[in-house]
N, C-alpha and C positions, 0 to 999 in steps of 0.2 A: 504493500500500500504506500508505502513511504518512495516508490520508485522515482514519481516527480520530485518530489522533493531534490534524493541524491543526486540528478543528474541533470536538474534546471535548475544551473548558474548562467549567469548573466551579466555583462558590461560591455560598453562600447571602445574602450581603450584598448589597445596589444597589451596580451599577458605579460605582466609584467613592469607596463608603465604606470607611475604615479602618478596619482592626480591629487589637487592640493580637495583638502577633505573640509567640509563645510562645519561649520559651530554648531547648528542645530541638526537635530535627527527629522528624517524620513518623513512626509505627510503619513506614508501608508503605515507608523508605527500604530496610529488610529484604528487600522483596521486589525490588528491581531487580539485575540480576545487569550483571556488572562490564563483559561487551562491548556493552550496550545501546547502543542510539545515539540512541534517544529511549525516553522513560516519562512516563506519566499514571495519575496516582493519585486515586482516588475515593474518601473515605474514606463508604461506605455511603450510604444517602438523603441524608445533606447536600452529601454531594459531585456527587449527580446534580441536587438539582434544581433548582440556578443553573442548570444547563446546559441543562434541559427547558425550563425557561424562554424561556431567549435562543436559543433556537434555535425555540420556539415563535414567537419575533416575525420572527426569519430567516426563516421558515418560511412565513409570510403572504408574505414578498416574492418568494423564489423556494422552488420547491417542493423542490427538490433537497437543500437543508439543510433542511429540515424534520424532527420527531423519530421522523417514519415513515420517512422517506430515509433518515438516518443511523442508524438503528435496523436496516433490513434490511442495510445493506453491515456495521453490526459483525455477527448475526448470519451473514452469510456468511464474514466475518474470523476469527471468532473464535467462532462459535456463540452467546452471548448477546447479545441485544439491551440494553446497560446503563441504558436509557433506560426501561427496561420487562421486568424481567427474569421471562421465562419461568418458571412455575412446575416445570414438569419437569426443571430442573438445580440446580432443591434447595438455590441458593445461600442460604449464612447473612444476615439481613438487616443484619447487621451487621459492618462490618471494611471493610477497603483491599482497592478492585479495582485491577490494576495493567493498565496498557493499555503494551506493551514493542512497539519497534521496533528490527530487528536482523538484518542478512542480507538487506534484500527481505523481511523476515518480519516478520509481527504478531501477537503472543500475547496473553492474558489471565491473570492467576493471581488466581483469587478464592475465600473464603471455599465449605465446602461447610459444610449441616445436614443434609442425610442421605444420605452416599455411595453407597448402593445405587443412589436416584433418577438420582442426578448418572451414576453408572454407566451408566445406561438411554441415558440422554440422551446422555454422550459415545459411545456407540457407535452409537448411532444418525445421528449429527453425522457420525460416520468415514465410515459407507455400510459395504458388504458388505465392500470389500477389502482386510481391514485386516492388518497383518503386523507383529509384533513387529519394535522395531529392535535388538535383543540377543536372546542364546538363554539359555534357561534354565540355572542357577538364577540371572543375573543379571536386574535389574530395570530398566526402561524405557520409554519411551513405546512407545504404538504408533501407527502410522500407515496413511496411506489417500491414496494419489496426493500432493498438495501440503499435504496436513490432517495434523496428528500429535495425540495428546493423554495424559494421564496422571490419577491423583488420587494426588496424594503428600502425606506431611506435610510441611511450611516453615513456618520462623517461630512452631513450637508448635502448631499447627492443620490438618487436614485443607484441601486445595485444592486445586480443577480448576483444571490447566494445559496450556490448547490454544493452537493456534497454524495457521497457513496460511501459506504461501511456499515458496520455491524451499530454505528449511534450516529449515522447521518443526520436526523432530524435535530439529533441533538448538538452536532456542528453547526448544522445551520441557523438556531435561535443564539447559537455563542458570538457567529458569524453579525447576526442581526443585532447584538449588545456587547459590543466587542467595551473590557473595559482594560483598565493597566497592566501589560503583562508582565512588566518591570519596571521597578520605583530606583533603579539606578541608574544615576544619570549619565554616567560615566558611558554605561554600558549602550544607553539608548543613542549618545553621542556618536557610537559608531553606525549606526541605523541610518545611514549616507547614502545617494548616487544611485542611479540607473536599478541598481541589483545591490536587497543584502540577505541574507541568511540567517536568521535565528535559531537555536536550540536551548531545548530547557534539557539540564545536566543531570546525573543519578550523584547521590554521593561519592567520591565529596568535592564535587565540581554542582555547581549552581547553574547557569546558565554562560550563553557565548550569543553574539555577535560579530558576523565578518559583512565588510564591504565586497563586494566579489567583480574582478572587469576578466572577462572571457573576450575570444575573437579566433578565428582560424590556426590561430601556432599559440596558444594557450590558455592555461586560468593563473590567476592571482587571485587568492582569497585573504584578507586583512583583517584583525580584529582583535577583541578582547573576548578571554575568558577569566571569570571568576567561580571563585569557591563557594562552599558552605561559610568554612572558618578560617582553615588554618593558610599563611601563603601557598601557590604553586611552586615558584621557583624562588631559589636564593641564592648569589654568587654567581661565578662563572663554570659553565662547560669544563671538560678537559681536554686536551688536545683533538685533533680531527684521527681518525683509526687508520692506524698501521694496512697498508696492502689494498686491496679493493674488494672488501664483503658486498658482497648483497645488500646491504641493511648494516646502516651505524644508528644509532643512538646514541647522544650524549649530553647531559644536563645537570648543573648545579641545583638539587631539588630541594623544596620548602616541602613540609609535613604532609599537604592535598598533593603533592604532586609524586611523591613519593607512594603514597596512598593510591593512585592512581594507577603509576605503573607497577606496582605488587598486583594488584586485580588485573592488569593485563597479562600478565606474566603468568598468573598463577594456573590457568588453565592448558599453560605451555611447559610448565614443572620445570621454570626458573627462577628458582631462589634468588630472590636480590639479597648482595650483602652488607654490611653494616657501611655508614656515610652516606652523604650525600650528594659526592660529586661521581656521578656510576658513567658508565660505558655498557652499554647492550648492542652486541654482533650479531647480524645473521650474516653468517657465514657461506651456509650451501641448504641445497633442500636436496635430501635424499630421497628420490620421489618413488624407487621401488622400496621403502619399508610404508609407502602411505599403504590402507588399508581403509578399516572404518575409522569414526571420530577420532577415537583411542588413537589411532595409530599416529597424529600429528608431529606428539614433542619428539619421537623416536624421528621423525624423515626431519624437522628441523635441528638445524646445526645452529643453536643459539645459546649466546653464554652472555653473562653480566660479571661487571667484574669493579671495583672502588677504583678510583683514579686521580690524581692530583690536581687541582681547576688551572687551566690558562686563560691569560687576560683574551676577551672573547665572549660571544653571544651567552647565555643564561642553559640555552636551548637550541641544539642543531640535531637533524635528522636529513638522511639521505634512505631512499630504497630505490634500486635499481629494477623497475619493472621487465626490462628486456633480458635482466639474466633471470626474472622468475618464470618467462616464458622460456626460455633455454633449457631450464630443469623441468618444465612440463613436458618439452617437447620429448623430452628421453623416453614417458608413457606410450607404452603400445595397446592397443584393444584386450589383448589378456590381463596387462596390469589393472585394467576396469574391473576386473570381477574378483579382485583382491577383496573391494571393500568400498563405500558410500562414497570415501572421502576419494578414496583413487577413481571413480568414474566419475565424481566430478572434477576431479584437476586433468581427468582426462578431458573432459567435454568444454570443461573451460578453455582448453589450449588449442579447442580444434575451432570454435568458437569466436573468441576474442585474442587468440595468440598474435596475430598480425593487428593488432589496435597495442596489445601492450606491447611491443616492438619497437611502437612509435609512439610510446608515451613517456614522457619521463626524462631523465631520473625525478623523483620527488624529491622535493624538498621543504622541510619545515626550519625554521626561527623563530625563537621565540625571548623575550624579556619581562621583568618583573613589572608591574603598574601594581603599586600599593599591593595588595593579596591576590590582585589577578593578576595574568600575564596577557602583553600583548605577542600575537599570533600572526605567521604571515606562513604563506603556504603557497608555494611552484609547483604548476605542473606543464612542462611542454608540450606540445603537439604537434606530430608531424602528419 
């Protein structure tokens, strides 16, 4: 359900170019209502067509992200294709579309020009079975098996708010009374430009904000994340890693941040060890011991190790996507029936292997802001 989400980023800038970033947050910070647990805001044409772009070069590699792929699952999401928006739902060409995840559920609330149209359109999207979710004279969405949808006014202006999942209806009145989804300002400050990104965090990460500029040879995403309590990051990094792994990791880390990479680790059965200034290698992926679930930390080659800080970022990470396809490619069709996890990194590879090929290397940075850290993240595209 969360597919739009991950992979509708959006900016008008080349990945990678800055732009001088404005004082106040986003109109469309309005439109996110308080129990979302993700959002994506487009702010009209310029927020789409970084994304048409980079998903245009995607697109060439594997078909699946392409803007006809991602185009028909948001039209089953959510009835508009934002890549290419249907003329029969009458949206305004101008204004913040919000893409909200919440509940298993995915909604839209976008700008309407002429509600009647939109009318057509949303009840046609419902199908025949459609049933008010309140009885008269209160007002509400209505819905249609796992589809709900409304045109309310928000935010000063008339807007289609539809939705799909297992509490659609229930998006859509959140859609319809959207109130503060965060009281910090810091963090709303980055709610900037064309395209931003929200996430609400699990402990002991709180929530994040990135500014995001996409275009044919890449993404840039920018931002702040903050804690529950304790800092993310403290100090400096240590050196950049000896040789050329797969995958570096290395960060001067505060108490959440520490905390954070123990729970990712910990389902890879690697023990972080005592300190704060750590190194995490992925070295190789031995892909005939993959099998089922289980079999992951045995095929990965990854170790963590304490290290000395150099003057330097807080936070740097590198993962080499073209040598993960490298080690996928070594799977033959018998390696599939090892086990869940070998048939998918087989199918993955047959798949997506020429997209990760030409994606990449990632790259993360990151520094301390008070308890959160600001966040910057590279991804090239070829």
């Amino acid at each position: 359900m969360l597919i739009a989400l991950l992979l509708a980023v959006a900016g008008t800038a080349p990945g990678g170019q800055k732009r001088a970033t404005p004082s106040k947050p986003g109109r469309g910070v309005a439109l996110v209502p308080a129990a979302a647990e993700g959002a994506l805001l487009l702010d009209g044409a310029s927020g789409i067509a970084g994304l048409g772009a980079l998903l245009e070069t995607a697109g060439r590699r594997a078909a699946s992200v392409s803007p006809g792929a991602i185009g028909r699952t948001l039209q089953n999401l959510v009835g508009v294709d934002l890549l290419a928006e249907q003329p029969e739902w009458s949206l305004a060409p101008r204004g913040a579309r919000a893409l909200v995840a919440m509940q298993n559920s995915v909604g839209l609330s976008a700008p309407v020009a002429n509600v009647k149209s939109a009318r057509r359109a949303l009840a046609a999207w419902l199908g025949p079975e459609v049933r008010p979710t309140r009885p008269k004279p209160l007002k509400g969405p209505l819905a249609a098996g796992n589809r709900a949808g409304m045109i309310a006014p928000v935010a000063g202006s008339q807007r289609l708010l539809v939705a799909s999942g297992k509490h659609a209806a229930a998006l859509v009145s959140a859609l319809a009374h959207p109130s503060a989804f965060s009281r910090d300002k810091a963090l709303l400050a980055k709610a900037t430009g064309p395209a931003w990104l929200y996430l609400k965090g699990r402990p002991p990460l709180r929530e994040a904000i990135f500014a995001l500029d996409a275009s044919a040879t890449g993404l840039t995403a920018r931002g702040l994340v903050t804690p529950e309590h304790d800092p993310i990051l403290a100090g400096a990094a240590p050196a950049p890693c000896d040789g050329a792994p797969v995958g570096c990791l290395r960060a001067g880390l505060g108490p959440s941040g520490r905390g954070l990479l123990e729970l990712l680790l910990a389902p890879l059965q690697t023990p972080l060890p005592a300190g704060d200034t750590l190194v995490v290698r992925l070295d190789g992926i031995d892909v005939q011991k993959l099998g089922d679930e289980r079999s992951l930390p045995r095929a990965l080659r990854l170790s963590a190790k304490a290290a000395d800080p150099q003057p330097g970022p807080a936070l740097a990470a590198t993962l080499d996507l073209a040598a993960i396809d490298d080690a996928l490619a070594r799977l033959t069709p018998l390696d599939a029936i090892h086990g869940s996890l070998a048939a998918g990194a087989y199918a993955a590879h047959l798949l997506y292997g020429p997209l990760l090929r030409n994606l990449g290397p990632l790259t993360l940075s990151g520094a301390p802001a008070g308890t959160g850290a600001e966040i910057e993240l590279r991804l090239p595209a070829r």
